[in-house]
N, C-alpha and C positions, 0 to 999 in steps of 0.2 A: 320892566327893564330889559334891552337888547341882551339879547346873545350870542355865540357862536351856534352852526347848524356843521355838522360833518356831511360832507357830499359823501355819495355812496361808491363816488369814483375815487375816491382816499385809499379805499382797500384794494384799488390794481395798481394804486400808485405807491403806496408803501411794499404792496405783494410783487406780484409781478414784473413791474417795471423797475424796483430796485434791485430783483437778484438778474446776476449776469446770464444767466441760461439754464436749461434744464440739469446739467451737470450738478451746477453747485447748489443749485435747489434742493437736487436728493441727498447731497453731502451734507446740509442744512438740517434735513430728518432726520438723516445719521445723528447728527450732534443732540436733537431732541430726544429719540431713544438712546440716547447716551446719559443727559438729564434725569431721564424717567427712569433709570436703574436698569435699562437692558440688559440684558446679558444673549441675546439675537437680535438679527435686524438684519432682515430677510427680502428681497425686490425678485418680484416674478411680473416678467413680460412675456406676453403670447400673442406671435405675429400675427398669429390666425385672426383674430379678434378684437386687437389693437387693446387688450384688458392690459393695467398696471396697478398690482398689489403689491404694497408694500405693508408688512407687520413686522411687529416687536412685541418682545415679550417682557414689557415694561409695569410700571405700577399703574398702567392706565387711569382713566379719568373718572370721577363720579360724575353725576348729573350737574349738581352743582358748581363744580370747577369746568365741565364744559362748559356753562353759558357766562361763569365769572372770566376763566381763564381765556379760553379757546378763542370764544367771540368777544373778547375785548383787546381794540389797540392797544399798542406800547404799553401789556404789561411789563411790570419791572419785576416780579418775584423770584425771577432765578436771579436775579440780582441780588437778593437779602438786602432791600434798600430797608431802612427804617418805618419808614414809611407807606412799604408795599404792600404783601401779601407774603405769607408766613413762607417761608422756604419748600418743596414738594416734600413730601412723605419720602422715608427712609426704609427701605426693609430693611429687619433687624439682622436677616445674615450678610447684608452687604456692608463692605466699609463706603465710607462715606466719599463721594465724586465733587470735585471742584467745575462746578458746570462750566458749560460751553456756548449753551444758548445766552442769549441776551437781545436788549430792544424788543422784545416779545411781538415782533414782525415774521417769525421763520416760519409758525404756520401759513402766512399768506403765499409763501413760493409754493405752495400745493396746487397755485393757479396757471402757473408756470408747465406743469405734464400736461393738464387735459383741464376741458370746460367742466366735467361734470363730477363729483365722489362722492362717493358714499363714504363716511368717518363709522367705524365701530371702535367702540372702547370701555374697558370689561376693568375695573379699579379694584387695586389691595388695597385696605386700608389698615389701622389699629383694629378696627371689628369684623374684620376677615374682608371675604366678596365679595363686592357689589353686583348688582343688573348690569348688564349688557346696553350700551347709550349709543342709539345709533342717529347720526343725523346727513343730511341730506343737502347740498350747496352746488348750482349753477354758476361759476366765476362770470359768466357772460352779463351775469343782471347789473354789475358793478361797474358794467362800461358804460353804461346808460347814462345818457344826462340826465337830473332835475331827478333824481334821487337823492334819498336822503337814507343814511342809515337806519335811521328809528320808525321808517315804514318798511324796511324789508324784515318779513316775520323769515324764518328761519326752523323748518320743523324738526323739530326734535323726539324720537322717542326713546323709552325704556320697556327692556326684555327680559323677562326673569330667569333668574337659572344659566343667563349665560346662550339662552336660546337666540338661533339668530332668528333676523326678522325673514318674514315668507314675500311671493313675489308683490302677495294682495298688500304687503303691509309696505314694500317700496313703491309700487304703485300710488297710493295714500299719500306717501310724503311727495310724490315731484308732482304732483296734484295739488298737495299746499302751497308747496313753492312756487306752484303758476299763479298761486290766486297774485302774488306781488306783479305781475304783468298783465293780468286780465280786464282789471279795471283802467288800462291805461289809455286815452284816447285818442286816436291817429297811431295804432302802432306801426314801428316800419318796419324795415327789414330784420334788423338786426333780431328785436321781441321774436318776429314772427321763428328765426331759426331758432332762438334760444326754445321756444314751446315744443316746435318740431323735436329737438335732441330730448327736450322732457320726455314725449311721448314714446320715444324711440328705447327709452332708460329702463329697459326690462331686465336689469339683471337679478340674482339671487344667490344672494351668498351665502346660502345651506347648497348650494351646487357648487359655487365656488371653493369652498373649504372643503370639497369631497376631493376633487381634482389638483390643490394645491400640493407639492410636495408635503412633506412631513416638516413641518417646525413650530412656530409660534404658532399657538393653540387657545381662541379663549371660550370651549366648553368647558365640560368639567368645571376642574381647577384653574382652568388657566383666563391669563391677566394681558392686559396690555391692550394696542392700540394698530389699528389697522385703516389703512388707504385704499380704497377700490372705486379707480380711477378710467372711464369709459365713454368715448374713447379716448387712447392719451394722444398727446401730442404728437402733429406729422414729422418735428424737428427730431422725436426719440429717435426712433428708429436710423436717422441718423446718423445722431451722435450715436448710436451703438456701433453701427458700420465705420462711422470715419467716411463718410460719403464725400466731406467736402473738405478732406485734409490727404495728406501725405500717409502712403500704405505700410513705409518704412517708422512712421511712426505712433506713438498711441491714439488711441480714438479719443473725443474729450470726455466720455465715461469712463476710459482707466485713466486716463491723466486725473479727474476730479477725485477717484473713489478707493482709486488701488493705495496702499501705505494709510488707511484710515488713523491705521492704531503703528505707534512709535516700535517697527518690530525688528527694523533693520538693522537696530543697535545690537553688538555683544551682549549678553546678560539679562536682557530687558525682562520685565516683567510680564508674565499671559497675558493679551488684552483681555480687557474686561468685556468690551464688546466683542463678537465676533458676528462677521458681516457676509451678505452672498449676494449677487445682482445675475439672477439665472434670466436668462432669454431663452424662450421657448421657438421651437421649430416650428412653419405652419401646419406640418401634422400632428402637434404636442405632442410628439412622443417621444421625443426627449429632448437635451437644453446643454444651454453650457453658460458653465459661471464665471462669469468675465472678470472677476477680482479675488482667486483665490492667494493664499498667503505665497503661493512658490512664483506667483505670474510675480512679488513687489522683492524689491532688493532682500536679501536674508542676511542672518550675522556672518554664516561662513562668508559668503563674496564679501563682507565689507572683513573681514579678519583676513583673507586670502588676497585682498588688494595689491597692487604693487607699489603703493603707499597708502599713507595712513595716520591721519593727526587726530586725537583726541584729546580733551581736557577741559579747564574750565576758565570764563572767565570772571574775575574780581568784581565789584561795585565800581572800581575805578576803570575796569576794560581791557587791565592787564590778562593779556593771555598766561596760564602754567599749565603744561599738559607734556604729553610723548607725541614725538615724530618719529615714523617709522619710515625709510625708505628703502626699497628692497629688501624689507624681513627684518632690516638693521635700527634697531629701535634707539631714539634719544631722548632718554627720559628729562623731565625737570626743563625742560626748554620754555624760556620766558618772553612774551614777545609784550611790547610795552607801543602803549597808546597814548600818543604827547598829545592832543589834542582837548584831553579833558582837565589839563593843567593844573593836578592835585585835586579837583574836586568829583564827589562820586556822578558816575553817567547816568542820566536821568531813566536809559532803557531799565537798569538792573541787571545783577548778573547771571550770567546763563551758560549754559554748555556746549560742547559742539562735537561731535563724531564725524568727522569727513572719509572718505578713501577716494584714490582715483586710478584710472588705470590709464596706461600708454596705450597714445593712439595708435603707433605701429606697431605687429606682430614682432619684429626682431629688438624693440627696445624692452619687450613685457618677460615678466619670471613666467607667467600663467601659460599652460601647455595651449598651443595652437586652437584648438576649439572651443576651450573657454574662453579665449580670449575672445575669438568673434563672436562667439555667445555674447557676453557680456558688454560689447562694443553695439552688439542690436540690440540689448536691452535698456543701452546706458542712451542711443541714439531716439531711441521710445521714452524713455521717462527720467534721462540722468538729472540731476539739478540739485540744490541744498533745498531741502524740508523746511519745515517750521513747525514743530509741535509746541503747544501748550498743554501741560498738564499731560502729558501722552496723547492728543489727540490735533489731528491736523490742522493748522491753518492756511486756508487757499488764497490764494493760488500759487503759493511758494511750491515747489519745484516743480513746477510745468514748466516742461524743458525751452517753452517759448515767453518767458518772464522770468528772465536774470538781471532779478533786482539788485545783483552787485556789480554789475558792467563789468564783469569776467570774461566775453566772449568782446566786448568794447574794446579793454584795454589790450587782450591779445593779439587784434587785430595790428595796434602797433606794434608789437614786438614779441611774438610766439616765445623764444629763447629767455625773452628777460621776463615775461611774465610768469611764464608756463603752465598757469592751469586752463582750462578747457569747460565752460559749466556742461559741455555733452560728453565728459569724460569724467565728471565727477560727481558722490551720488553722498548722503550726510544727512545729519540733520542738527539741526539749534533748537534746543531744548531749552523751552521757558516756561514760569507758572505765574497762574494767575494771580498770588499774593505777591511774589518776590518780583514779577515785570509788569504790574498795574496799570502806568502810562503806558504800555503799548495797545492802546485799542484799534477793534477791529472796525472797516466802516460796516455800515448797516446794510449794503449790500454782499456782503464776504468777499469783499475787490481787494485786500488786502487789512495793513495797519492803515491809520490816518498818520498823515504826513506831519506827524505833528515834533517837535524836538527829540523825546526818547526815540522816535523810529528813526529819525536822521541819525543820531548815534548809535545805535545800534548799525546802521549800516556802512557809517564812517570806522567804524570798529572793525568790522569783519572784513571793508576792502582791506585797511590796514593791514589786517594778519594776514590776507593771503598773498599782500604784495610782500611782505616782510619773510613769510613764510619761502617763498621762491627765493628770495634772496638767499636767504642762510642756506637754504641746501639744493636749487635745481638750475643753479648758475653755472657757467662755466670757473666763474670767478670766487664761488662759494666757498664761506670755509669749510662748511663740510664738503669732502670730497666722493662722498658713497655713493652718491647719483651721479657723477659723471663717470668716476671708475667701471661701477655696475654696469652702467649702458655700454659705455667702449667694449668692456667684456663681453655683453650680449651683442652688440653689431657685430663683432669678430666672431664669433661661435654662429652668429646668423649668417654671416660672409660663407664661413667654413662649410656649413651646411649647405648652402645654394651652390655654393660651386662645385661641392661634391655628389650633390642633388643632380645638378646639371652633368659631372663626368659620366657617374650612372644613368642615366639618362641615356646618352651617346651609348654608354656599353649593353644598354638592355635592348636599345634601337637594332644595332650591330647584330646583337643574339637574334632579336625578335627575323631580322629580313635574311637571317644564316638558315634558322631553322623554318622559315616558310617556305625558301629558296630547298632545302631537303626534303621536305612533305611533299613538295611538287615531283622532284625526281622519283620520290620514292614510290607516291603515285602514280606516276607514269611508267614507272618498274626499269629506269635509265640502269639502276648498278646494276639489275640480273642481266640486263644487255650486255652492257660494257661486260662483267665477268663472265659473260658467256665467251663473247668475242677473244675476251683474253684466254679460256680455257680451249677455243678453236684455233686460235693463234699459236700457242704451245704444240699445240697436237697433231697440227699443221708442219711447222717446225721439226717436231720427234719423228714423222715420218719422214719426210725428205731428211734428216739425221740418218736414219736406217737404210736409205739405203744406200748412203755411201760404203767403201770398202775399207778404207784406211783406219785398222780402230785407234790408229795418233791422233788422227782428223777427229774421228768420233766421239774420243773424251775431248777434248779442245772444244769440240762444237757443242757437247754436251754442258759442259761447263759454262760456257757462255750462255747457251739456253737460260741455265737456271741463275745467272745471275741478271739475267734481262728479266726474265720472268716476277723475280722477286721485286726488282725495282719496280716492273709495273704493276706488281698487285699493292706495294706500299703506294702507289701513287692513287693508286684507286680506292686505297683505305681513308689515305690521306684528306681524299676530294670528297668523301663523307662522313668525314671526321669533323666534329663541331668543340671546341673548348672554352667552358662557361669561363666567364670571368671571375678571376679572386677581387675578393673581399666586396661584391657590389650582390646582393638580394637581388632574388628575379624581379620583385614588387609587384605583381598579380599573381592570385592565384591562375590564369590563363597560360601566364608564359611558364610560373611552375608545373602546370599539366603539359605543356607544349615539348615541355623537356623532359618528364616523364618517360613521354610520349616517344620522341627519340631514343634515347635510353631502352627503349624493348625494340624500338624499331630497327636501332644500330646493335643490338644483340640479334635478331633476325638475320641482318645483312651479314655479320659474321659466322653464322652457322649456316646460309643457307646459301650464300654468295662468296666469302670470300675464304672460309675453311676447305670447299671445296675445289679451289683453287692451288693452295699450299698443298694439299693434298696430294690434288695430281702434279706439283711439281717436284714433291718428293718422291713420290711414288711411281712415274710415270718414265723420271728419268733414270731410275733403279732398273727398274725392269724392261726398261728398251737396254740399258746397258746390258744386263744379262744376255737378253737375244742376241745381243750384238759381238757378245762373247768377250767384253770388254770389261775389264774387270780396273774400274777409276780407284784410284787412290780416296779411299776416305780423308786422310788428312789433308791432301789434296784441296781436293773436297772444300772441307771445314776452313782452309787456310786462305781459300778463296771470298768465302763469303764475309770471313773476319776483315779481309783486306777492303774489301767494299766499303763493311759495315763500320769500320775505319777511317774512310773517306769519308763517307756522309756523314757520321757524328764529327767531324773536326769543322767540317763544314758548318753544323748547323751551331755549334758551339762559335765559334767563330762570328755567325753573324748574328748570335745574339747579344756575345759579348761588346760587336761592334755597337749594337742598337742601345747597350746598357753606357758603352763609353758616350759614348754622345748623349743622353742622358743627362749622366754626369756634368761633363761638361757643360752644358745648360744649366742644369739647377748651381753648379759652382760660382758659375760666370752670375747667376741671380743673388744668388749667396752673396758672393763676392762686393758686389755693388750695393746690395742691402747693408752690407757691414761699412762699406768705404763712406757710405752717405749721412751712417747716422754721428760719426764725428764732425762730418759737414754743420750738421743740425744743429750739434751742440755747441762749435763755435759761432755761429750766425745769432744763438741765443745769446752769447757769453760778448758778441761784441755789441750787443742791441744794450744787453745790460752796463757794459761798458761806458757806451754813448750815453746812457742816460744819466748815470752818473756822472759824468762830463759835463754835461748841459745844465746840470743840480747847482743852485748857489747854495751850497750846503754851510759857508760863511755867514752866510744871511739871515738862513731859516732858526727856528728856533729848536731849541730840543726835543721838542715834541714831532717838530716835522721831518728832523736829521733821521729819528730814530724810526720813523714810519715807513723814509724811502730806505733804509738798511733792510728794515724786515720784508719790503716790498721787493725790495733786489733780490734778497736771500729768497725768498719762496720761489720767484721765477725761473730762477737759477737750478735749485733744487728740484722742482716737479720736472723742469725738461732734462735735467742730469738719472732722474727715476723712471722718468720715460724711457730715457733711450735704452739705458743698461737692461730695464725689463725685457725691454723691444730684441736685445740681444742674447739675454738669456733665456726669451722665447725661442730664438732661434737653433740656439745650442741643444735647448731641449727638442727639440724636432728632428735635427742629426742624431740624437743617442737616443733615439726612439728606434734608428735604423739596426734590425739584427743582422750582424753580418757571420755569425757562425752557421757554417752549411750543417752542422748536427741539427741545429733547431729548426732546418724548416722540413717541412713536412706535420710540425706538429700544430698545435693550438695556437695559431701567435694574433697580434690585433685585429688583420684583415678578418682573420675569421671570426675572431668575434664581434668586428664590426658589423660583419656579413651574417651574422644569426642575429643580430640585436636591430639589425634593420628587416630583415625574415620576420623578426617576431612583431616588430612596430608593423610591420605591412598586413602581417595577419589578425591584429588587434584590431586595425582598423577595417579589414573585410568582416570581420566577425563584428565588428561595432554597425556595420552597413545591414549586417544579416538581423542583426538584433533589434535596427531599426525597422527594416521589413515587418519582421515578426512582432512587434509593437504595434505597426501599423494596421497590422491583420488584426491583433488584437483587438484596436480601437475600434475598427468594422465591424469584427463579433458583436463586440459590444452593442452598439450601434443596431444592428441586424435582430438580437435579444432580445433591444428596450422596444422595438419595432414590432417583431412578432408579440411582447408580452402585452402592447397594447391591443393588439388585431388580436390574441387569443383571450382576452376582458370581453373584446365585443362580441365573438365567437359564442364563447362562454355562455353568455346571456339568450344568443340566438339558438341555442339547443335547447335551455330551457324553454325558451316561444315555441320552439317545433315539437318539443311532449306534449304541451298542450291541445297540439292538432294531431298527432299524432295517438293524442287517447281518442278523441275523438274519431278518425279514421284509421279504419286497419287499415287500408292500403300505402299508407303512411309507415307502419309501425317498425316494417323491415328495413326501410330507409332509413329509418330514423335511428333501428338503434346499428345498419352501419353507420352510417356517418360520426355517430356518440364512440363507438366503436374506435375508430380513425382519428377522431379528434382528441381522445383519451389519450393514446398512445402520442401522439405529438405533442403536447399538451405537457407527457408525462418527460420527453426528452427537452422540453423546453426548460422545465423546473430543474433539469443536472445541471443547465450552465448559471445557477443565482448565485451558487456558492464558488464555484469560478468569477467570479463578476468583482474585479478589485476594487472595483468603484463604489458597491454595495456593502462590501464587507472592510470598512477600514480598523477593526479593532480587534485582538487576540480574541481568542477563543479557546474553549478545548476541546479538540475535539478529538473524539474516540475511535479506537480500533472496529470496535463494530462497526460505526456508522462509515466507517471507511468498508469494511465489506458490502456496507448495502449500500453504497455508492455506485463500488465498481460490478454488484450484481444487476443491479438496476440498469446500470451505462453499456453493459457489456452482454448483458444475459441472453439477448437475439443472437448473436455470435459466437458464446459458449455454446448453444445448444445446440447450431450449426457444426461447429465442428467436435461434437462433444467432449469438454473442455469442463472443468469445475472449477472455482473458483472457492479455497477453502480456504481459516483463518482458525488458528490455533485458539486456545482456552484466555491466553496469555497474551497473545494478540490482540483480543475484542476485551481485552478489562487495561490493555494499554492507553494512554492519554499523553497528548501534546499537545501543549498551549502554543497556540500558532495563527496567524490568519491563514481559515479553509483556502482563499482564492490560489497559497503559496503550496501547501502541501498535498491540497490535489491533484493538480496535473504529474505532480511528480511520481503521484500511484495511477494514475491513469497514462502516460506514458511508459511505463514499466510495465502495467498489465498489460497494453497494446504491443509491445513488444514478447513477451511472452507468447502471447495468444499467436504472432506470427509466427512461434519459431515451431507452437506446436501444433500449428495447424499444417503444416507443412511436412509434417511426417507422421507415422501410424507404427507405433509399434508392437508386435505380439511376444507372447512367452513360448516357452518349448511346444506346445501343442497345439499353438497355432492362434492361440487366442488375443484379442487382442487386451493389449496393458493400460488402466485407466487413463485418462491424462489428467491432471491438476495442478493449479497456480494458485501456491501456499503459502500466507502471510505469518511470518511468526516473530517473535521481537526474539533481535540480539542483544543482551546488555543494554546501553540505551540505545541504540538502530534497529532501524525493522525494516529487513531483506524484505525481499519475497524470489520465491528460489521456484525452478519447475520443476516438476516430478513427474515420472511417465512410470 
């Protein structure tokens, strides 16, 4: 009797060619050690060598469920079909996981990274351990025609103990796997590169498990299931870069992989998996992991949103949940789904956490940096989720598949729709008992377009058109989103235009006091007061030697009130006065002014005192000569007279500059207040009109009564308007202190002007602290660099003992060099426990080990400047539980500063000797000083 024959091209046609790309392939393995009871699941790539290992630390496989499970299509076991295969093994301290695999297809996207892998998988079972099942698979033999599955053998072997296999023992198996090509007659191209990559397939994964970070582990004790895959595909690298996508946005490895586990909700539960996709540098010596939890939305930013709807929906689609907008929460909010006409929706019901943020800085609560924070991050990966069961389904919120034409409908009408799918980030939470009809296709391209998923989508445009409606309308009932915004564009208005007057006045400072460093540089005031003290002096002789002493107080007299005028004019002309209430806003032009400030205390002591000087003194004492003996009050009554003049004057025209002012802001005033009665009757006759044009004889009670309340609100919100709008303005005049007792003291300008002082310096200290991060990150960097180069080091001294037993002439070299490399070696080892990246968990650590820290880090430079470093009884039995990386530099900064202050002086006692110096750690109640002593 005929039968069906499986071609051997079935496995790249169910594998490879149904997942959509490398991405969702690994996202696929994800879900398999998720299956398998992971609790890691771990992807290390290294450019250098194009290797991709991916392990978990799952219930791996026995012998037997690799050749039942592994290598058989479309099992159905994580199915629990009746008919299948019994459901996977359960470890008994794990609760129990609603899978995620299905179609029993996901192993074949392993074909998808690379042509070649080696599978290790190391099984728990009810009778503990099993062997080590390592097998061996070329994807390329499955493109071939005129194969048939049940001729390709498949080598399989088993390792005891969990031993991996050696290179003799992979060698063996891609030597089996050739014999399926070797008997093949006429081979061509393709056979021939598939043998070449065999032979090429020298790895060894007892070398590879030496060099892998630390995690999934299956010596010893350990379990689970491992991919070492070589080389991988040329598409990775890639998709790790984003080679062939937008720089502003994610790579398709974080769009696939980042949010694995449902964690961006409030409250959520740990994931039960935790995930790491490390890309190695081509020097290996160190990596970076492209999906850790802080890179994917967190619960603060969706709690901190500038909206916020969460809740759940019915079997029938009815939304009941809270709307938050602007912090302002409306709980019990029902949003109803006519479309399902009383019967329940076939999707099931499910949940939703949304937040979203404003796309412009001035309509958002969030402080200016977070917002564009969060506008790049939302720009990279905003979009609504899909979890089942807490676990991802793709490609739902890949910012470029908005499966609710949210970015469609906006396009019509921004204002009437208002949401944004690159401003808003969520997720819809379903499970696999309670949303059944929602199946995935067999490629993970989504749902199948089947009825529950059309409802389900018909569902959720619904909420978020209905959603806009009730609160982000102009016309909405709730008013909290439009009030809110009006408030924030005015307070954004306020800001930029007061942004911009400071601005002008720092400009002003900044070219006043450049314009004075120049002169002062080129030394213009000692000129000028020189001139003017030659001028005077000039003056007091041809004074003396007139005869008339009438003449000579008269001329005297005159002198010095000429003189004074022009040394105020000359004070005047480098005289600078900062502006009230506007912050310098750099530290630059605060030094700048500093700067002046000693420099115009110079000019007054060394320029312009000795000026007044000589015109008090100069003209005293020519008097005397002169035999003339001036009236002091004279004198005094002259200068009063002057000093008379020129304050009425200057009064005068300040006052002028203040009436005019005035008059401006009144006349502004004025026409702001005439115009908003305008407003209101322009309202009051529109409303008028309309009731005019109303057949309100005609209509029915239902409709009389809709345009009464329709009239009454229009009416109302422009009569709330305007009065605010004027009792705004009132409140801005009685803002004005007009008692001359209170100025001079603390009033708004200045505290607006220290609270912009302190915003200005928050933010250069926020600039400095980024520096110092980024220095940081170089040490780092620099560390993992050297710790690699001092491994190979390491090794290489041990090779040079060797020669160096055997030749003296060797021996002196060898042991400097051992010598030198000790000592580096041993400063290399102080930065691990600085190393934040190394150390993410408390500790305790001790008082001593803090002395032999900072003896260790410092003891070349004590000994230099003889210096001790001591620590009390009570000290070294002290303990803080802390991470080391936080409270060492804080003693290693302390001590560095010590060590300057006493290396910097020598002190002796009465006879001459000198007094020891030491840097003494001893605990205070719970603090522990360290104080110097000489």
């Amino acid at each position: 009797m005929a039968g069906f024959k499986t071609s051997a091209r079935a496995v790249d046609m169910f594998g490879r060619q149904q997942i959509a790309g490398i991405p969702t392939a690994i996202s696929e393995l994800f879900k398999n050690a998720f299956d398998a009871y992971a609790g890691r699941m771990e992807v290390d790539y290294y450019r250098s060598d194009k290797l991709f290992a991916l392990r978990d630390d799952g219930i791996g496989m026995t012998e037997t469920e690799f050749l039942a499970r592994w290598l058989t299509l479309g099992t159905e076991s994580k199915l629990g079909a009746g008919s299948g295969l019994v459901l996977p093994y359960r470890p008994p301290d794990k609760p129990p996981r609603a899978l995620s695999g299905e179609k029993g297809i996901g192993r074949l996207s392993i074909a998808v990274l690379g042509s070649q892998v080696l599978v290790l998988s190391r099984a728990q079972r009810e009778d503990g351990v099993h062997d080590l099942v390592a097998a061996f698979l070329h994807w390329g033999i499955f493109e071939l025609p005129g194969l048939h599955l049940e001729d390709i053998g498949i080598p399989v072997r088993t390792f005891p103990a969990g031993r991996f296999p050696g290179k003799n023992d992979i060698r063996e198996m891609t030597e089996e796997f050739a014999v399926n090509l070797r008997g093949r007659e006429g081979k061509g191209g393709r056979e021939k590169e598939i043998l070449a990559d065999l032979d090429a397939f020298d790895l060894d994964p007892a070398e590879v498990a030496d060099y892998l970070p630390r995690g999934p582990d299956l010596c010893g004790g350990g379990t689970g299931t491992w991919f070492l895959i070589r080389p991988a595909s040329e598409l990775l690298e890639r998709d790790i870069d984003g080679v062939d996508y937008d720089k502003n946005r994610a790579t398709p490895i974080e769009k696939a992989l980042l949010g694995f586990a449902e964690t961006m909700i409030p409250g959520h539960p740990p994931p039960v998996l935790k995930t790491a996709f490390r890309v190695h540098a081509r020097s290996d010596l160190h990596f970076d992991d492209l999906i850790t939890e802080d890179a994917f939305f967190t619960p603060e930013e969706m709690e901190n949103a500038d909206h916020r709807i969460w809740g759940e929906f019915d079997e029938y689609g009815q939304f009941r949940g809270t709307v938050s907008v602007y912090g302002k929460a409306h709980p019990d909010h029902i949003i109803n789904w006519r479309e399902g006409v009383g019967k329940p929706a076939r999707c099931g019901p499910f949940r939703i956490d949304v937040g979203t943020i404003q796309g412009e800085a001035r309509n958002t609560t969030l402080p200016l940096e977070e917002h564009a924070r969060m506008v790049a991050k939302l720009n990279r990966m905003g979009g609504l989720y899909i979890y089942r069961d807490g676990v991802r389904v793709l490609p739902y919120g890949d910012t470029d598949f908005d499966w609710l034409d949210i970015e469609l409908r906006r396009s019509k009408g921004a204002g009437f729709y208002f949401f944004s799918y690159r401003r808003i980030f969520g997720a819809v939470s379903i499970t696999r008992i309670g949303n059944g009809e929602l199946q995935e296709k067999a490629g993970r391209e989504g749902f199948r377009e089947n009825l529950a998923y059309r409802q389900l989508r018909s569902i959720l445009k619904n909420f978020f058109i209905q959603v806009a409606t009730d609160f982000f309308r102009g016309d909405s009932p709730h008013e909290r989103f439009a009030e809110k915004r009006a408030d924030l564009e005015r307070l954004d208005e306020a800001r930029r235009k007061r942004e911009k007057q400071a601005s002008i006045q720092r400009g002003g400072l900044k070219t006043e006091l450049e314009q004075f460093f120049r002169d002062y540089d080129e030394g213009k005031p000692e000129q000028e007061g020189a001139a003017l003290k030659d001028h005077i002096s000039e003056r007091l002789e041809a004074i003396s030697g007139l005869k008339d002493t009438e003449v000579i107080a008269v001329e005297l007299l005159g002198l010095e009130a000429e003189a004074r005028r022009e040394l105020k004019a000359l004070r005047e002309k480098y005289a600078i006065t900062r502006p009230r209430g506007v912050a310098l806003g750099s530290k630059r032009l605060e030094q700048d002014w500093g700067h002046y400030n000693r420099d115009q205390k110079t000019l007054e002591e060394k320029v312009f005192q000795p000026v007044m000087e000589l015109i008090e003194g100069k003209v005293s004492e020519r008097a005397r000569k002169a035999s003339v003996h001036l009236n002091r009050r004279r004198r005094i009554q002259r200068v009063m007279e002057e000093l008379e003049v020129d304050t009425r004057k200057a009064i005068r025209r300040e006052k002028k500059a203040t009436d005019e002012q005035v008059d401006r802001l009144g006349e502004k005033i004025h026409q702001a207040a005439r115009k908003s009665p305008l407003r209101m009757e322009d309202v009051l006759r529109r409303a008028w009109d309309r009731f005019s044009r109303a057949d309100v004889e005609g209509a029915s009670e239902e409709e009389a009564v809709s345009l009464r309340l329709s009239l009454e609100k229009e009416i109302q919100a422009a009569r709330e308007k305007e009065a605010d709008y004027l009792q705004y303005l009132r409140a801005q005049l009685d803002r004005i202190n007009l008692d001359p007792a209170a100025f001079g003291s603390l009033d708004e300008l200045d505290e607006l002007e220290a609270m912009e002082q302190r915003a200005t310096a928050l933010e250069e200290q926020a600039d400095a602290d980024l520096e110092l991060t980024q220095l940081g990150m170089a040490l780092g960097i620099i560390e993992h660099e050297f710790h690699g180069h001092t491994r190979i080091l390491r090794d290489s001294v041990r090779d040079l003992k060797a020669w160096a037993d055997l030749n003296d002439g060797l021996k002196g070299l060898y042991q400097d060099f051992r010598n030198s490399f000790e000592h580096l070696d041993g400063y290399l080892t102080l930065f691990q426990p600085l190393n934040r990246r190394l150390r993410r968990s408390r500790v305790a650590v001790h008082g001593n080990a803090i002395e032999t820290f900072l003896g260790k880090l410092f003891g070349e430079r004590c000994r230099r400047h003889e210096v001790t470093i001591e620590a009390t009884r009570a000290f070294q039995k002290k303990t803080v539980t802390t991470f080391p990386s936080s409270i060492l530099p804080v003693f290693v900064n302390l001590a560095d500063n010590a060590l300057f202050w006493l290396g910097e002086r020598e002190a002796r006692d009465a006879e001459g000797r000198p007094i020891p110096r030491i840097i003494k750690l001893r605990p205070l109640h719970e603090r522990i000083p360290i104080s110097r002593e000489i």
